[in-house]
mmCIF file of the N, C-alpha and C atoms, coordinates in Angstrom:
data_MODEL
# 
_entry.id   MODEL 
# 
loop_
_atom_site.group_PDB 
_atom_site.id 
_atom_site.type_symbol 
_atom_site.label_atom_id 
_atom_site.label_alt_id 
_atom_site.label_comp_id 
_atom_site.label_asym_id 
_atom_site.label_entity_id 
_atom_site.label_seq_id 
_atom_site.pdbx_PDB_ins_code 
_atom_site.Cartn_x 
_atom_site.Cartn_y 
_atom_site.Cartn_z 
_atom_site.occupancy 
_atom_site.B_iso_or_equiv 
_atom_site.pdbx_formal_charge 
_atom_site.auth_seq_id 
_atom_site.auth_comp_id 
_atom_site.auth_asym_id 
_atom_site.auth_atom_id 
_atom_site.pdbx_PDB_model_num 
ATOM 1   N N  . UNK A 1 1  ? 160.096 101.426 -81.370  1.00 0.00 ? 1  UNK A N  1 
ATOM 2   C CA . UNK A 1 1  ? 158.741 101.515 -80.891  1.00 0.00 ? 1  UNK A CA 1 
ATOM 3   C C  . UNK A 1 1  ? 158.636 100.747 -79.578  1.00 0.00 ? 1  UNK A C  1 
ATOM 4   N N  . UNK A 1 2  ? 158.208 101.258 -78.615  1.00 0.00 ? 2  UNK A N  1 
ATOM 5   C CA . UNK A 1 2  ? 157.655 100.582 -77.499  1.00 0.00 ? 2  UNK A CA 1 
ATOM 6   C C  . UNK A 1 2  ? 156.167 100.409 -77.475  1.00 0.00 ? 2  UNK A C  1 
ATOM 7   N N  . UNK A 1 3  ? 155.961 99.484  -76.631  1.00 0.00 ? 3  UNK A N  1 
ATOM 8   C CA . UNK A 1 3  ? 154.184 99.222  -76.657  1.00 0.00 ? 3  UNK A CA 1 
ATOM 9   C C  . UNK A 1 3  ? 154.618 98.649  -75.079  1.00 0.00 ? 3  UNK A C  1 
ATOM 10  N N  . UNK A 1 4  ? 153.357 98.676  -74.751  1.00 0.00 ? 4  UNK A N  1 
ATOM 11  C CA . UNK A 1 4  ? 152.544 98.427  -73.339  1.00 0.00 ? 4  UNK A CA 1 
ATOM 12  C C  . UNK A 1 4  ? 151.787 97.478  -73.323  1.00 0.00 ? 4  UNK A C  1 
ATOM 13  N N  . UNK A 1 5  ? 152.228 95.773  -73.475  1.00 0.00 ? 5  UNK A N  1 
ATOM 14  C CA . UNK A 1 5  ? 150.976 94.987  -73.933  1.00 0.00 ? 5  UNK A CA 1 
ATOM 15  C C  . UNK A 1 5  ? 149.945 94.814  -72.093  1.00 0.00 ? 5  UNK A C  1 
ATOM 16  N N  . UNK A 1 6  ? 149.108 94.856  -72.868  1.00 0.00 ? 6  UNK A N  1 
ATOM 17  C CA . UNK A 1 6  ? 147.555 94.908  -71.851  1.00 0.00 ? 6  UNK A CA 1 
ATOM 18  C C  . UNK A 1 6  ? 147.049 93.721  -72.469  1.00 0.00 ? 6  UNK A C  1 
ATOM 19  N N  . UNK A 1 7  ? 146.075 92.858  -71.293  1.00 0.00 ? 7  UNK A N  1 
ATOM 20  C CA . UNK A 1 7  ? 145.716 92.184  -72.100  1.00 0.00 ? 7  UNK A CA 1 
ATOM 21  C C  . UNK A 1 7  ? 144.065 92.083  -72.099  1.00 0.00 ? 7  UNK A C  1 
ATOM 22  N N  . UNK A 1 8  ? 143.275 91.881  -72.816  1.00 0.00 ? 8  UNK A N  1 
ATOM 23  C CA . UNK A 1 8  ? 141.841 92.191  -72.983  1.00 0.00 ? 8  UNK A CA 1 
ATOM 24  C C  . UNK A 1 8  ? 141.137 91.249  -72.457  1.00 0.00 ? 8  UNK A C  1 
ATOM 25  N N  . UNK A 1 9  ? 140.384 90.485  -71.517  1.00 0.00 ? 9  UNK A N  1 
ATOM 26  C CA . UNK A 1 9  ? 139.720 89.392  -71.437  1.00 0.00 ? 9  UNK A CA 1 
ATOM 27  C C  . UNK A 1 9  ? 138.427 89.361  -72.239  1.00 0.00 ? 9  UNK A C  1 
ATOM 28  N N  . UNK A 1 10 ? 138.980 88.379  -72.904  1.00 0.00 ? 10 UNK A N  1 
ATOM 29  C CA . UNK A 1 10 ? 137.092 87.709  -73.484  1.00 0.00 ? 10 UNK A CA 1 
ATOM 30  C C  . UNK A 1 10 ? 136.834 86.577  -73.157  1.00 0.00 ? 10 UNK A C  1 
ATOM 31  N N  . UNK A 1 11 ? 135.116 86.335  -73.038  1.00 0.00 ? 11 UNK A N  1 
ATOM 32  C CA . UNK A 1 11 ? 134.761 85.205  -72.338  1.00 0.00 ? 11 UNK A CA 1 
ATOM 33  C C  . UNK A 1 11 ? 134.169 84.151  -73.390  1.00 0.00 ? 11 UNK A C  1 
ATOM 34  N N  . UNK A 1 12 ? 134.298 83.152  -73.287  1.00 0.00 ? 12 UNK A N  1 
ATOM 35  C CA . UNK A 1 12 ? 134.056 82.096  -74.657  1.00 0.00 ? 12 UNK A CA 1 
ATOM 36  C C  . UNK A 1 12 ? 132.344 82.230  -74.570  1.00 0.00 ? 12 UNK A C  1 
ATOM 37  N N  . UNK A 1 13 ? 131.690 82.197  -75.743  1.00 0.00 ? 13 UNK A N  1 
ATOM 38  C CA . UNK A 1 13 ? 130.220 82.007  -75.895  1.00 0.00 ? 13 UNK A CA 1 
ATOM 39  C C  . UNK A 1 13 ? 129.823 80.641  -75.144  1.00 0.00 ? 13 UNK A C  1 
ATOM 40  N N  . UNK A 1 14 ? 128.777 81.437  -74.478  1.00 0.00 ? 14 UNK A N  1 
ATOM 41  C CA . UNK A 1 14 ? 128.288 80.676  -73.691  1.00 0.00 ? 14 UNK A CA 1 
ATOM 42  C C  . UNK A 1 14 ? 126.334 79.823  -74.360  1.00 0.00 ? 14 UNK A C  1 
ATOM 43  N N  . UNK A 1 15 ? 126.284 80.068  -75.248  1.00 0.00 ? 15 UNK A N  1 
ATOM 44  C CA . UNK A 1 15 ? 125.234 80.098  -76.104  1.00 0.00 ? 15 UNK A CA 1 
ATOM 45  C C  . UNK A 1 15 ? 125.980 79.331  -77.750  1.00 0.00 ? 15 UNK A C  1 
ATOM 46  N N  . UNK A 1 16 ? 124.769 78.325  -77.726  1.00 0.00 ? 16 UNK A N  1 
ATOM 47  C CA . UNK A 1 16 ? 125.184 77.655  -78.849  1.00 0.00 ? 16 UNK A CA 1 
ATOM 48  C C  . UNK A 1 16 ? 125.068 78.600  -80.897  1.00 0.00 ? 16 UNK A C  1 
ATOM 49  N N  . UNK A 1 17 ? 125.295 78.576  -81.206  1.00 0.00 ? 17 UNK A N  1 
ATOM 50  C CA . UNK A 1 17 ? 125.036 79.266  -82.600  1.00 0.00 ? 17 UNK A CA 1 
ATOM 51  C C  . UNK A 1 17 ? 123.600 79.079  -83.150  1.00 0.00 ? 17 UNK A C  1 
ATOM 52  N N  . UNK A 1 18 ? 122.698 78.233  -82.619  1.00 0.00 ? 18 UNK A N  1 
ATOM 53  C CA . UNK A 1 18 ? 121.651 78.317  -82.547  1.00 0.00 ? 18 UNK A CA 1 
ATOM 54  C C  . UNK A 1 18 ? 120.543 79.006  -81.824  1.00 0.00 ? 18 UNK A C  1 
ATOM 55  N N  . UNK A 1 19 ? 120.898 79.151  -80.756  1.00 0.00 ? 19 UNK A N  1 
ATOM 56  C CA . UNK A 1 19 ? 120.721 79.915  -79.838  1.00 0.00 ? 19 UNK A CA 1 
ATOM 57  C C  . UNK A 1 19 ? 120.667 81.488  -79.840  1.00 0.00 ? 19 UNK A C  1 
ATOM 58  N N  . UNK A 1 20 ? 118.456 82.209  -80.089  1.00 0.00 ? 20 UNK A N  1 
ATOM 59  C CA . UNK A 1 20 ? 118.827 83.698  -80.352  1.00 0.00 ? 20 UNK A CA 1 
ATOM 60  C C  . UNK A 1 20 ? 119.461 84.465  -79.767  1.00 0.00 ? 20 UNK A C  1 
ATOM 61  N N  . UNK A 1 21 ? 120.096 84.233  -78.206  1.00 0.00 ? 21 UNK A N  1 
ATOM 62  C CA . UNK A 1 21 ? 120.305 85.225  -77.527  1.00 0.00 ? 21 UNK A CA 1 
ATOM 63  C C  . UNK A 1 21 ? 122.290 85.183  -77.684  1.00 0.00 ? 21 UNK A C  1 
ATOM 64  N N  . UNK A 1 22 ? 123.118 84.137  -78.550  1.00 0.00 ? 22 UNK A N  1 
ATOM 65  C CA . UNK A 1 22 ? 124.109 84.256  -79.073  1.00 0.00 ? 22 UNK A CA 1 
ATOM 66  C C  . UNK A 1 22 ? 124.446 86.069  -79.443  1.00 0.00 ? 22 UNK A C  1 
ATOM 67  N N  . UNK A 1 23 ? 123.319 86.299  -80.205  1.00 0.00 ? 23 UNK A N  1 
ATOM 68  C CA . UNK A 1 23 ? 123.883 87.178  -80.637  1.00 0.00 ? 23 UNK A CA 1 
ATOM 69  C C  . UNK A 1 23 ? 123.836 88.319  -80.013  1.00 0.00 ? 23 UNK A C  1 
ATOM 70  N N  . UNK A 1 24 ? 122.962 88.698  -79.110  1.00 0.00 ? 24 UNK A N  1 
ATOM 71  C CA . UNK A 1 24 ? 123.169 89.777  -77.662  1.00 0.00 ? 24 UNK A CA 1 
ATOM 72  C C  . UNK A 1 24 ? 124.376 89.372  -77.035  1.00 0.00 ? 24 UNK A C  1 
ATOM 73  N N  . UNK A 1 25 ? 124.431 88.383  -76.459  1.00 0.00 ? 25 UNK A N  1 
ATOM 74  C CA . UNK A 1 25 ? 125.766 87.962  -75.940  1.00 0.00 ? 25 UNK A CA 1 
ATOM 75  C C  . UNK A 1 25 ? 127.247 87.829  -76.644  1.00 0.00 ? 25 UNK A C  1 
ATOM 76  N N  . UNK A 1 26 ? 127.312 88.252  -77.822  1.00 0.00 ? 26 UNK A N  1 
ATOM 77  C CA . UNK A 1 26 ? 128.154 88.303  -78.809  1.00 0.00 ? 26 UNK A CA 1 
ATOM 78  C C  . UNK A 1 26 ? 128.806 90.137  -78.461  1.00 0.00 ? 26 UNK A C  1 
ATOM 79  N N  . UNK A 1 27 ? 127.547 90.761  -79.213  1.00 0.00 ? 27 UNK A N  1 
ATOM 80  C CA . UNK A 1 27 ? 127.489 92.061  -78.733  1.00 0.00 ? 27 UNK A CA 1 
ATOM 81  C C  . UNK A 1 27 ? 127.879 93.038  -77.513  1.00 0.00 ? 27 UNK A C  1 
ATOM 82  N N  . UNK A 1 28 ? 127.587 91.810  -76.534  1.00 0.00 ? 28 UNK A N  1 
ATOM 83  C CA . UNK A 1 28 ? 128.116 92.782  -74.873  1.00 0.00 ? 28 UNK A CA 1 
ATOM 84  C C  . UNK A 1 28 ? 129.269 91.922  -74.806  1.00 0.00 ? 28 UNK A C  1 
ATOM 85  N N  . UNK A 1 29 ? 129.822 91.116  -75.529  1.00 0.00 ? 29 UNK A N  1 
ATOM 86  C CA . UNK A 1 29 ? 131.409 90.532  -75.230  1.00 0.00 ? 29 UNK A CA 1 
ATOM 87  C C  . UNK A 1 29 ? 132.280 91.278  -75.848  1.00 0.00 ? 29 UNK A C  1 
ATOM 88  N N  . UNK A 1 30 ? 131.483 91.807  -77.107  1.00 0.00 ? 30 UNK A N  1 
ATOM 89  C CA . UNK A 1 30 ? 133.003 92.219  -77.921  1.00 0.00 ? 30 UNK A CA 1 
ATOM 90  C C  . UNK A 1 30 ? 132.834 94.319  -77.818  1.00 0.00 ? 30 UNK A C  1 
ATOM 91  N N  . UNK A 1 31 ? 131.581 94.166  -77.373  1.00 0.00 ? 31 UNK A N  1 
ATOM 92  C CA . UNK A 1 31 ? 131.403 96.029  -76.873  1.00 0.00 ? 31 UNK A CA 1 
ATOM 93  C C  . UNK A 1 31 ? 132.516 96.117  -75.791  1.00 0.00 ? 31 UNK A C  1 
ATOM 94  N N  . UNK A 1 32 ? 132.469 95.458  -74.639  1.00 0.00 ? 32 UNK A N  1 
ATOM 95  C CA . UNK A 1 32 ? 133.428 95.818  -73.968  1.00 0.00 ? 32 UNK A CA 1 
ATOM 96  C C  . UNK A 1 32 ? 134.881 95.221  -74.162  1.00 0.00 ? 32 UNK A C  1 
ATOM 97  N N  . UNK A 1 33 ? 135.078 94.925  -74.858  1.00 0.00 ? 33 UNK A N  1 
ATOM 98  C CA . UNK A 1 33 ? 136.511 94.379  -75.681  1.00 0.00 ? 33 UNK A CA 1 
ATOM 99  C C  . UNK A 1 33 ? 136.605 95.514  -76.217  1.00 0.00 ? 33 UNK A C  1 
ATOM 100 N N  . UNK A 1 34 ? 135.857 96.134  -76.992  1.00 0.00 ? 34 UNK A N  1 
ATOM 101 C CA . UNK A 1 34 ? 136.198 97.181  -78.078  1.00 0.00 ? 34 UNK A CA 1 
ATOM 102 C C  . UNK A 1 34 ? 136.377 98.411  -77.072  1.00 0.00 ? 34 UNK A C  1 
ATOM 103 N N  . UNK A 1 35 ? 135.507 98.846  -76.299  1.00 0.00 ? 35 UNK A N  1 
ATOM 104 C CA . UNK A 1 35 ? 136.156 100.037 -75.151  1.00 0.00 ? 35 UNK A CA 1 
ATOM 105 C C  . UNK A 1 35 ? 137.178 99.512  -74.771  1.00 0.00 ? 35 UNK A C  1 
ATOM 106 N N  . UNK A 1 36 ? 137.602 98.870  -74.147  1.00 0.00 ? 36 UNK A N  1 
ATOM 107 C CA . UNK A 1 36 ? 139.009 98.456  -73.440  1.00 0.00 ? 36 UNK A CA 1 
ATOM 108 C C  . UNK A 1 36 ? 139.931 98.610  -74.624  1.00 0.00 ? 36 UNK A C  1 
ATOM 109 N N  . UNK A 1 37 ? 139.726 98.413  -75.635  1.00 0.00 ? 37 UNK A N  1 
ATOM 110 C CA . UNK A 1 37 ? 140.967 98.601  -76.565  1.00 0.00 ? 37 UNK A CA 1 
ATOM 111 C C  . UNK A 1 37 ? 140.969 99.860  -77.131  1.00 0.00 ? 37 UNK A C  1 
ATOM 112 N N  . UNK A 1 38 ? 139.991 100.946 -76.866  1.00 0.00 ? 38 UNK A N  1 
ATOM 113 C CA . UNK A 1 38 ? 140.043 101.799 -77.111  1.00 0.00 ? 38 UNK A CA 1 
ATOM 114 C C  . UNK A 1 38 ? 140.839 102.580 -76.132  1.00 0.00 ? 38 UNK A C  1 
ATOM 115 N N  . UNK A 1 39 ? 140.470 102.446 -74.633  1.00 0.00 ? 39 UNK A N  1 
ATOM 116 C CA . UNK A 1 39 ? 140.823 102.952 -74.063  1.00 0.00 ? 39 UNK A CA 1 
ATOM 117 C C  . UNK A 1 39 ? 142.612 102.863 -73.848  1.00 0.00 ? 39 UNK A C  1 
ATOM 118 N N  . UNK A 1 40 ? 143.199 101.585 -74.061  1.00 0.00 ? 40 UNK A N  1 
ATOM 119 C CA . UNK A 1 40 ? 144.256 101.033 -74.098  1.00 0.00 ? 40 UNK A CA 1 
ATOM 120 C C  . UNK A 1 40 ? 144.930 102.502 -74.927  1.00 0.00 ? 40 UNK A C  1 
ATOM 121 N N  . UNK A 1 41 ? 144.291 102.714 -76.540  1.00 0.00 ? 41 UNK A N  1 
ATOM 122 C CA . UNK A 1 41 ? 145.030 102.917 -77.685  1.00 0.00 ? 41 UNK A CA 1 
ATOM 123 C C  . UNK A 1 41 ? 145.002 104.500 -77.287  1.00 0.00 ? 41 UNK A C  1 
ATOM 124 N N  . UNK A 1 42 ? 143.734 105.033 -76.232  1.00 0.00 ? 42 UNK A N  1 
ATOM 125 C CA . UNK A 1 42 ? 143.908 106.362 -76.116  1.00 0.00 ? 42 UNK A CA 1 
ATOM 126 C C  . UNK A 1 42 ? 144.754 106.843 -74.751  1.00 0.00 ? 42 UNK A C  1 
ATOM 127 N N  . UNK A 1 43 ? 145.054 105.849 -74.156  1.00 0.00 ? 43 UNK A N  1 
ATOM 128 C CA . UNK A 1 43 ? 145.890 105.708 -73.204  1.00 0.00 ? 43 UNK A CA 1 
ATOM 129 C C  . UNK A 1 43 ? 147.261 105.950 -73.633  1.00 0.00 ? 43 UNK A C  1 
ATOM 130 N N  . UNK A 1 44 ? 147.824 105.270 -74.533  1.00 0.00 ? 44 UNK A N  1 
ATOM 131 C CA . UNK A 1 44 ? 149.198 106.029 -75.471  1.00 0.00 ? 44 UNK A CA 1 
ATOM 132 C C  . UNK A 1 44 ? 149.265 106.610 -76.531  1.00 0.00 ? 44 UNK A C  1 
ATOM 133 N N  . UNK A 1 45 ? 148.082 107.631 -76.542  1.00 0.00 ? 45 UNK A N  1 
ATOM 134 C CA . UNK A 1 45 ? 148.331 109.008 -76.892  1.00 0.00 ? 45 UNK A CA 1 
ATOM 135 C C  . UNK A 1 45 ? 148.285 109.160 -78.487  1.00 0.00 ? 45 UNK A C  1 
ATOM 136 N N  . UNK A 1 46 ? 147.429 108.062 -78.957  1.00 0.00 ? 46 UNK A N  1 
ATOM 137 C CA . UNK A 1 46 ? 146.596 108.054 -80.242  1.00 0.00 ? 46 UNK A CA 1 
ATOM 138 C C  . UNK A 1 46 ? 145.077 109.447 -79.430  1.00 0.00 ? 46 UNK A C  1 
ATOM 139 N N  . UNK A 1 47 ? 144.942 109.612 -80.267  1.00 0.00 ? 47 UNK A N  1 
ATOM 140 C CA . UNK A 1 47 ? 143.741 110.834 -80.419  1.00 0.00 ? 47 UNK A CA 1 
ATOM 141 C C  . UNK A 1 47 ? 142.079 109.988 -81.145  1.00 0.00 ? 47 UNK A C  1 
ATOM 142 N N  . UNK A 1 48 ? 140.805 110.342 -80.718  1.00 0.00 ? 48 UNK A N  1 
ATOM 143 C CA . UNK A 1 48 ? 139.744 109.732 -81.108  1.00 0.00 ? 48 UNK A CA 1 
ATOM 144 C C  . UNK A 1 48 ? 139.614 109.659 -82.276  1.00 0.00 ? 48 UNK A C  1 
ATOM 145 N N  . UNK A 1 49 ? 139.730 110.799 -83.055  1.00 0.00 ? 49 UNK A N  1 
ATOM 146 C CA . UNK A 1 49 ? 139.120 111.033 -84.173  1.00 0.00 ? 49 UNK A CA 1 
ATOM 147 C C  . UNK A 1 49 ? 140.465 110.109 -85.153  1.00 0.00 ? 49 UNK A C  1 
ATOM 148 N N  . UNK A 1 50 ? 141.365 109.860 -85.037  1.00 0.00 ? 50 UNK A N  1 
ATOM 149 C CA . UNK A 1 50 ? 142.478 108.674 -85.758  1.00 0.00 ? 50 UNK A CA 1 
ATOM 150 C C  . UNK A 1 50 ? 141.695 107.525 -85.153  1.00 0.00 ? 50 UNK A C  1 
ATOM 151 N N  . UNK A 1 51 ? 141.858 107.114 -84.287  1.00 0.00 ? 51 UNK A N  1 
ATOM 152 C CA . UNK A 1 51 ? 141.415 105.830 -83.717  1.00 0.00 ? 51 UNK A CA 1 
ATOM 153 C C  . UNK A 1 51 ? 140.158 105.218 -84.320  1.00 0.00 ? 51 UNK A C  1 
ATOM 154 N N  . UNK A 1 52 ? 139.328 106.176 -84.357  1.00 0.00 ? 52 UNK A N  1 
ATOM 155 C CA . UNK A 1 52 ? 137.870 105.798 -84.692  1.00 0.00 ? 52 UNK A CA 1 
ATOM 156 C C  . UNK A 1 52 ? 138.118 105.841 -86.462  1.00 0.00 ? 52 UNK A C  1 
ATOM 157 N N  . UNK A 1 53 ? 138.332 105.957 -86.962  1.00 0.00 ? 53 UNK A N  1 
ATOM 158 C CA . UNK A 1 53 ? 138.232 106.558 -88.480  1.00 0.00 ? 53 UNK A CA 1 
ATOM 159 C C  . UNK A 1 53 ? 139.853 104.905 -88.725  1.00 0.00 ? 53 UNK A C  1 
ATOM 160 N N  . UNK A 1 54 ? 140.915 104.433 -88.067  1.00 0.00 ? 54 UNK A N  1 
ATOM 161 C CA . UNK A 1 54 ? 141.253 103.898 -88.485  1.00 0.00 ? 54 UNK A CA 1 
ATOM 162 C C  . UNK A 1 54 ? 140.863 102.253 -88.168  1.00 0.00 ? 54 UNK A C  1 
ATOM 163 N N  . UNK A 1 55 ? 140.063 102.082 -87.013  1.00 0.00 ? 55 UNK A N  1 
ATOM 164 C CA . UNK A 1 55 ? 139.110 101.277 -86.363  1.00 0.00 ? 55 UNK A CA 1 
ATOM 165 C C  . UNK A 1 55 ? 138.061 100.689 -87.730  1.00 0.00 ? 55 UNK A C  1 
ATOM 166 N N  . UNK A 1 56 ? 137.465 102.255 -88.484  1.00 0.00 ? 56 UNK A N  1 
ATOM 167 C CA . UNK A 1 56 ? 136.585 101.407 -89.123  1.00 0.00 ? 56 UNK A CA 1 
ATOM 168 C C  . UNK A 1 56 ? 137.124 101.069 -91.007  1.00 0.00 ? 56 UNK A C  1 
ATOM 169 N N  . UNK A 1 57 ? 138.075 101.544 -91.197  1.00 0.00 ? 57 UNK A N  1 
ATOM 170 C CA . UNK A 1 57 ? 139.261 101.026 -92.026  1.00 0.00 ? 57 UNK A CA 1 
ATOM 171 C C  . UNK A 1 57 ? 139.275 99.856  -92.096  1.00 0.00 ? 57 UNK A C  1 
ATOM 172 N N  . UNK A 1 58 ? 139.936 99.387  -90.624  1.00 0.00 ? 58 UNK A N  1 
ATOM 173 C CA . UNK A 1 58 ? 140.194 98.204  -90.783  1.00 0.00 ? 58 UNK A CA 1 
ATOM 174 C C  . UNK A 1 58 ? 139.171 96.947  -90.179  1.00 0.00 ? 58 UNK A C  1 
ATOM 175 N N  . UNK A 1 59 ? 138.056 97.398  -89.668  1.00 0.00 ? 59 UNK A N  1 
ATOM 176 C CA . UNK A 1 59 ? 136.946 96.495  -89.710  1.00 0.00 ? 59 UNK A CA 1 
ATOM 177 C C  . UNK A 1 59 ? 136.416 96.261  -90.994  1.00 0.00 ? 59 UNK A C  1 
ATOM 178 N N  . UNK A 1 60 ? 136.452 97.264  -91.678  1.00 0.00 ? 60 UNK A N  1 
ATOM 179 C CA . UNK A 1 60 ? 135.979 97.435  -93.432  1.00 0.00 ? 60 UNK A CA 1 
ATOM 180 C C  . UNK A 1 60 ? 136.904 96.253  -94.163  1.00 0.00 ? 60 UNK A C  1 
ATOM 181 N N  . UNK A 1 61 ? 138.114 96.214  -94.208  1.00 0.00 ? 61 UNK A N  1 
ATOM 182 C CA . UNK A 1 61 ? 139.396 95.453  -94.903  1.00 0.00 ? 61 UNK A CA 1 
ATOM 183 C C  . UNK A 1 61 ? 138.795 94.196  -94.620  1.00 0.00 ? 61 UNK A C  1 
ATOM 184 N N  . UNK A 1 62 ? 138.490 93.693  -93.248  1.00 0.00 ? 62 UNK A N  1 
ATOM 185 C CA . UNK A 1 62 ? 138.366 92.786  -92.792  1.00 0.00 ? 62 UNK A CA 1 
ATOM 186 C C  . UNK A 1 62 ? 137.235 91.955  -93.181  1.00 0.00 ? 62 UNK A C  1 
ATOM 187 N N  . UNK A 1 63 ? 135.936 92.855  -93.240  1.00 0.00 ? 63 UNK A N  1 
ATOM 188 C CA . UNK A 1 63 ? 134.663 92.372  -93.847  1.00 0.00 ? 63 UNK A CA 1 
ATOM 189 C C  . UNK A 1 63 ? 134.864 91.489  -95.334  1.00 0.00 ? 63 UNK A C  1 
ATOM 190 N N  . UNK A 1 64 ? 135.655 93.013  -95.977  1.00 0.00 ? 64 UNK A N  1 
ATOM 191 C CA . UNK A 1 64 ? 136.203 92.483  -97.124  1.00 0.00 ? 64 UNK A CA 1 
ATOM 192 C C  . UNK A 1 64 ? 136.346 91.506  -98.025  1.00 0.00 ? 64 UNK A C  1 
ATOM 193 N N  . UNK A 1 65 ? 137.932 90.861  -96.594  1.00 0.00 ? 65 UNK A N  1 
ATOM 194 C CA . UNK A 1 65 ? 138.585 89.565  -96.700  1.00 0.00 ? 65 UNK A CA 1 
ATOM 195 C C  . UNK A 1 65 ? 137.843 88.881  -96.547  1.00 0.00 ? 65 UNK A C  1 
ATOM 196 N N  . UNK A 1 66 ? 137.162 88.707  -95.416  1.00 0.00 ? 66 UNK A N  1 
ATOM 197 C CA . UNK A 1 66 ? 135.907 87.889  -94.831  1.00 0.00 ? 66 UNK A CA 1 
ATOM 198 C C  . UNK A 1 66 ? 135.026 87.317  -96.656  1.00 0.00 ? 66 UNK A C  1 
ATOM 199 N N  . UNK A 1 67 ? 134.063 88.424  -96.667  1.00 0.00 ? 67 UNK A N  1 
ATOM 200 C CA . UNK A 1 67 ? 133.236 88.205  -98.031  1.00 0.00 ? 67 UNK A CA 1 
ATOM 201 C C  . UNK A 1 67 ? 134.302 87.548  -99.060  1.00 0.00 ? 67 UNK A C  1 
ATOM 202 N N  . UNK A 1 68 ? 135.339 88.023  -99.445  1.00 0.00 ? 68 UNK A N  1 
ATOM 203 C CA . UNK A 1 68 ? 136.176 87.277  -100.090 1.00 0.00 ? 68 UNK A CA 1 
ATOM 204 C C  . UNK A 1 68 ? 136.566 85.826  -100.240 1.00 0.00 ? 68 UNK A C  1 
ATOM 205 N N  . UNK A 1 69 ? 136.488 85.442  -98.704  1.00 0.00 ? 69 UNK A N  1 
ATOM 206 C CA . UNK A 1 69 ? 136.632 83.907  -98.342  1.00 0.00 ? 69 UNK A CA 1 
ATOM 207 C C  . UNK A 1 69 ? 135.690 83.063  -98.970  1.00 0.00 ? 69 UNK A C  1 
ATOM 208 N N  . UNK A 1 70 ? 134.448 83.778  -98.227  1.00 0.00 ? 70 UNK A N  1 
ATOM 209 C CA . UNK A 1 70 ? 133.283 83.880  -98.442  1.00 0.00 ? 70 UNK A CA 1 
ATOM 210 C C  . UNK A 1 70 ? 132.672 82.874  -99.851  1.00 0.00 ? 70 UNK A C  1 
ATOM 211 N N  . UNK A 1 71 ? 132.925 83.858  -100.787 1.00 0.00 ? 71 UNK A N  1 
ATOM 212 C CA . UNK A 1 71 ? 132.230 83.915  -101.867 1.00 0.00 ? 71 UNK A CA 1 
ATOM 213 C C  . UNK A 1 71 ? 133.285 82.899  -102.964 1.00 0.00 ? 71 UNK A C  1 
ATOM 214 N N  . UNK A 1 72 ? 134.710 82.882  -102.242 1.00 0.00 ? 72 UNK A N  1 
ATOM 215 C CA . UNK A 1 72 ? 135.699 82.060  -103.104 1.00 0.00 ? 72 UNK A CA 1 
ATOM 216 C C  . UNK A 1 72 ? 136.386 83.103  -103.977 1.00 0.00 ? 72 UNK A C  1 
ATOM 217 N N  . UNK A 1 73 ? 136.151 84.383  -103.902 1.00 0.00 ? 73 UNK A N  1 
ATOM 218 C CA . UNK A 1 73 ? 137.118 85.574  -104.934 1.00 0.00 ? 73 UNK A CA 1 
ATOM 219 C C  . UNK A 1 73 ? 138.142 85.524  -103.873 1.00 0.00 ? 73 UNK A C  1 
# 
């Protein structure tokens, strides 16, 4: 397997966790993180309809684990 590493810039929150507008600024950091890695993945010749459908797979897994931590299960 070859890969093409790219690398994504994200910018550290600039807004405390208290702070309502954290979470707009959360949103336009990781929206354009998420196009760029899309574009990356359709750039070597993955197809949308895989990408998107395995994208929310594994955001799903992740929630998951997350709640899992979470809750102590």
């Amino acid at each position: 397997m070859v890969s093409a590493r790219q690398t994504i810039q994200i910018s550290r929150p600039q807004h405390s966790t208290t702070d309502a507008y954290r979470a707009v600024e959360r949103e336009e950091v990781l929206a354009v993180a998420f196009r760029d890695f899309v574009q990356v993945v359709l750039a070597a010749g993955w197809n949308e309809p895989e990408v998107a459908l395995t994208l929310a797979d594994i955001a799903d897994d992740y929630v998951m684990a997350l709640a899992g931590r979470v809750t102590g299960n």
